[in-house]
N, C-alpha and C positions, 0 to 999 in steps of 0.2 A: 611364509605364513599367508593364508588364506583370509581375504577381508570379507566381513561379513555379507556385505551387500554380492560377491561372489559367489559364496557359498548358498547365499539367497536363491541368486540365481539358478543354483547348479540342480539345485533341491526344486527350483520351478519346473525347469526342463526335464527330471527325472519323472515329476509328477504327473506333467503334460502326456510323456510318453506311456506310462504307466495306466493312466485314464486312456487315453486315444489306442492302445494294444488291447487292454482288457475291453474296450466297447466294440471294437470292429472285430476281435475274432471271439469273443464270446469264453475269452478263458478264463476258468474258474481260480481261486485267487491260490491254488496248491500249486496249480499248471504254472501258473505265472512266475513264482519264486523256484520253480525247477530248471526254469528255461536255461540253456546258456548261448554263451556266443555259438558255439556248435549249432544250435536246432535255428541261426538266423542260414537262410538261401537266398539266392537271386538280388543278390542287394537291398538284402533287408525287404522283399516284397514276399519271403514267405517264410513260414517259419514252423518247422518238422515238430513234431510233437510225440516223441516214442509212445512207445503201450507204455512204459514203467512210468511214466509220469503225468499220467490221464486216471480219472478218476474210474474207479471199474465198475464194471453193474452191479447190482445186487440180487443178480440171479448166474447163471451156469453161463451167460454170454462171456465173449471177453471182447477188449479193444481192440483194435489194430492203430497200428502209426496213423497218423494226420496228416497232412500237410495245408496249413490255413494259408489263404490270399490275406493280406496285409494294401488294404488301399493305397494311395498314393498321400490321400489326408494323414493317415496313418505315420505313412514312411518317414514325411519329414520331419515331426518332431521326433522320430525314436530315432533317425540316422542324428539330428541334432544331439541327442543327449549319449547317445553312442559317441558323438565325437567331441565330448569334454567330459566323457568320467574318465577320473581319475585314480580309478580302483583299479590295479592290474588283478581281476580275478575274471572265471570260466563264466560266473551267475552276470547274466545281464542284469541286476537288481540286489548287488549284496548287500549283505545285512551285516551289521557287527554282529562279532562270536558272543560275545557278553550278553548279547540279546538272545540270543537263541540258547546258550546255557541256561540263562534265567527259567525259559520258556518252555523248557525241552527236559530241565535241571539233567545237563550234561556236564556240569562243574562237577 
């Protein structure tokens, strides 16, 4: 069983990294719940971004892949909360199914 002040913490580091990703590489908050352990490179200093999961223009352009630099400020709290999630899934940032049923109404 997880004690609260833990779980506190785990939920800090998440957040830390989540704020310090979305400010230094400027990702939109879709880009960000798309990402997975796949688009992390170079030890977490960069991190791939496909067309499919980038926001498209709203003209005849289209994207190409990314690859964003990821500071070094950056790096350490997201290698930090990299290395105590406790979620074995692909999303760097998962989400309960319950929530996204709700959201999505996929029940």
């Amino acid at each position: 069983m997880i004690h609260q002040s833990q779980h506190d913490q785990y939920l800090q580091q998440r957040n830390d990294a989540i704020i310090a990703l979305m400010y230094d590489t400027d990702l939109q908050l879709g880009e960000l719940v798309a990402i997975t352990i796949g688009t992390l490179r170079e030890g977490n200093g960069e991190l791939y971004l496909p067309t499919e999961i980038q926001k498209d223009y709203p003209n005849d352009n289209t994207t190409t892949p990314k690859r964003l630099r990821v500071s070094s400020e950056t790096t350490r709290p997201f290698s930090l909360y990299l290395s105590t999630r406790r979620k074995n899934s692909e999303a760097l940032f998962p989400v309960r199914l319950s929530i996204l049923n709700h959201q999505f109404n996929l029940a």
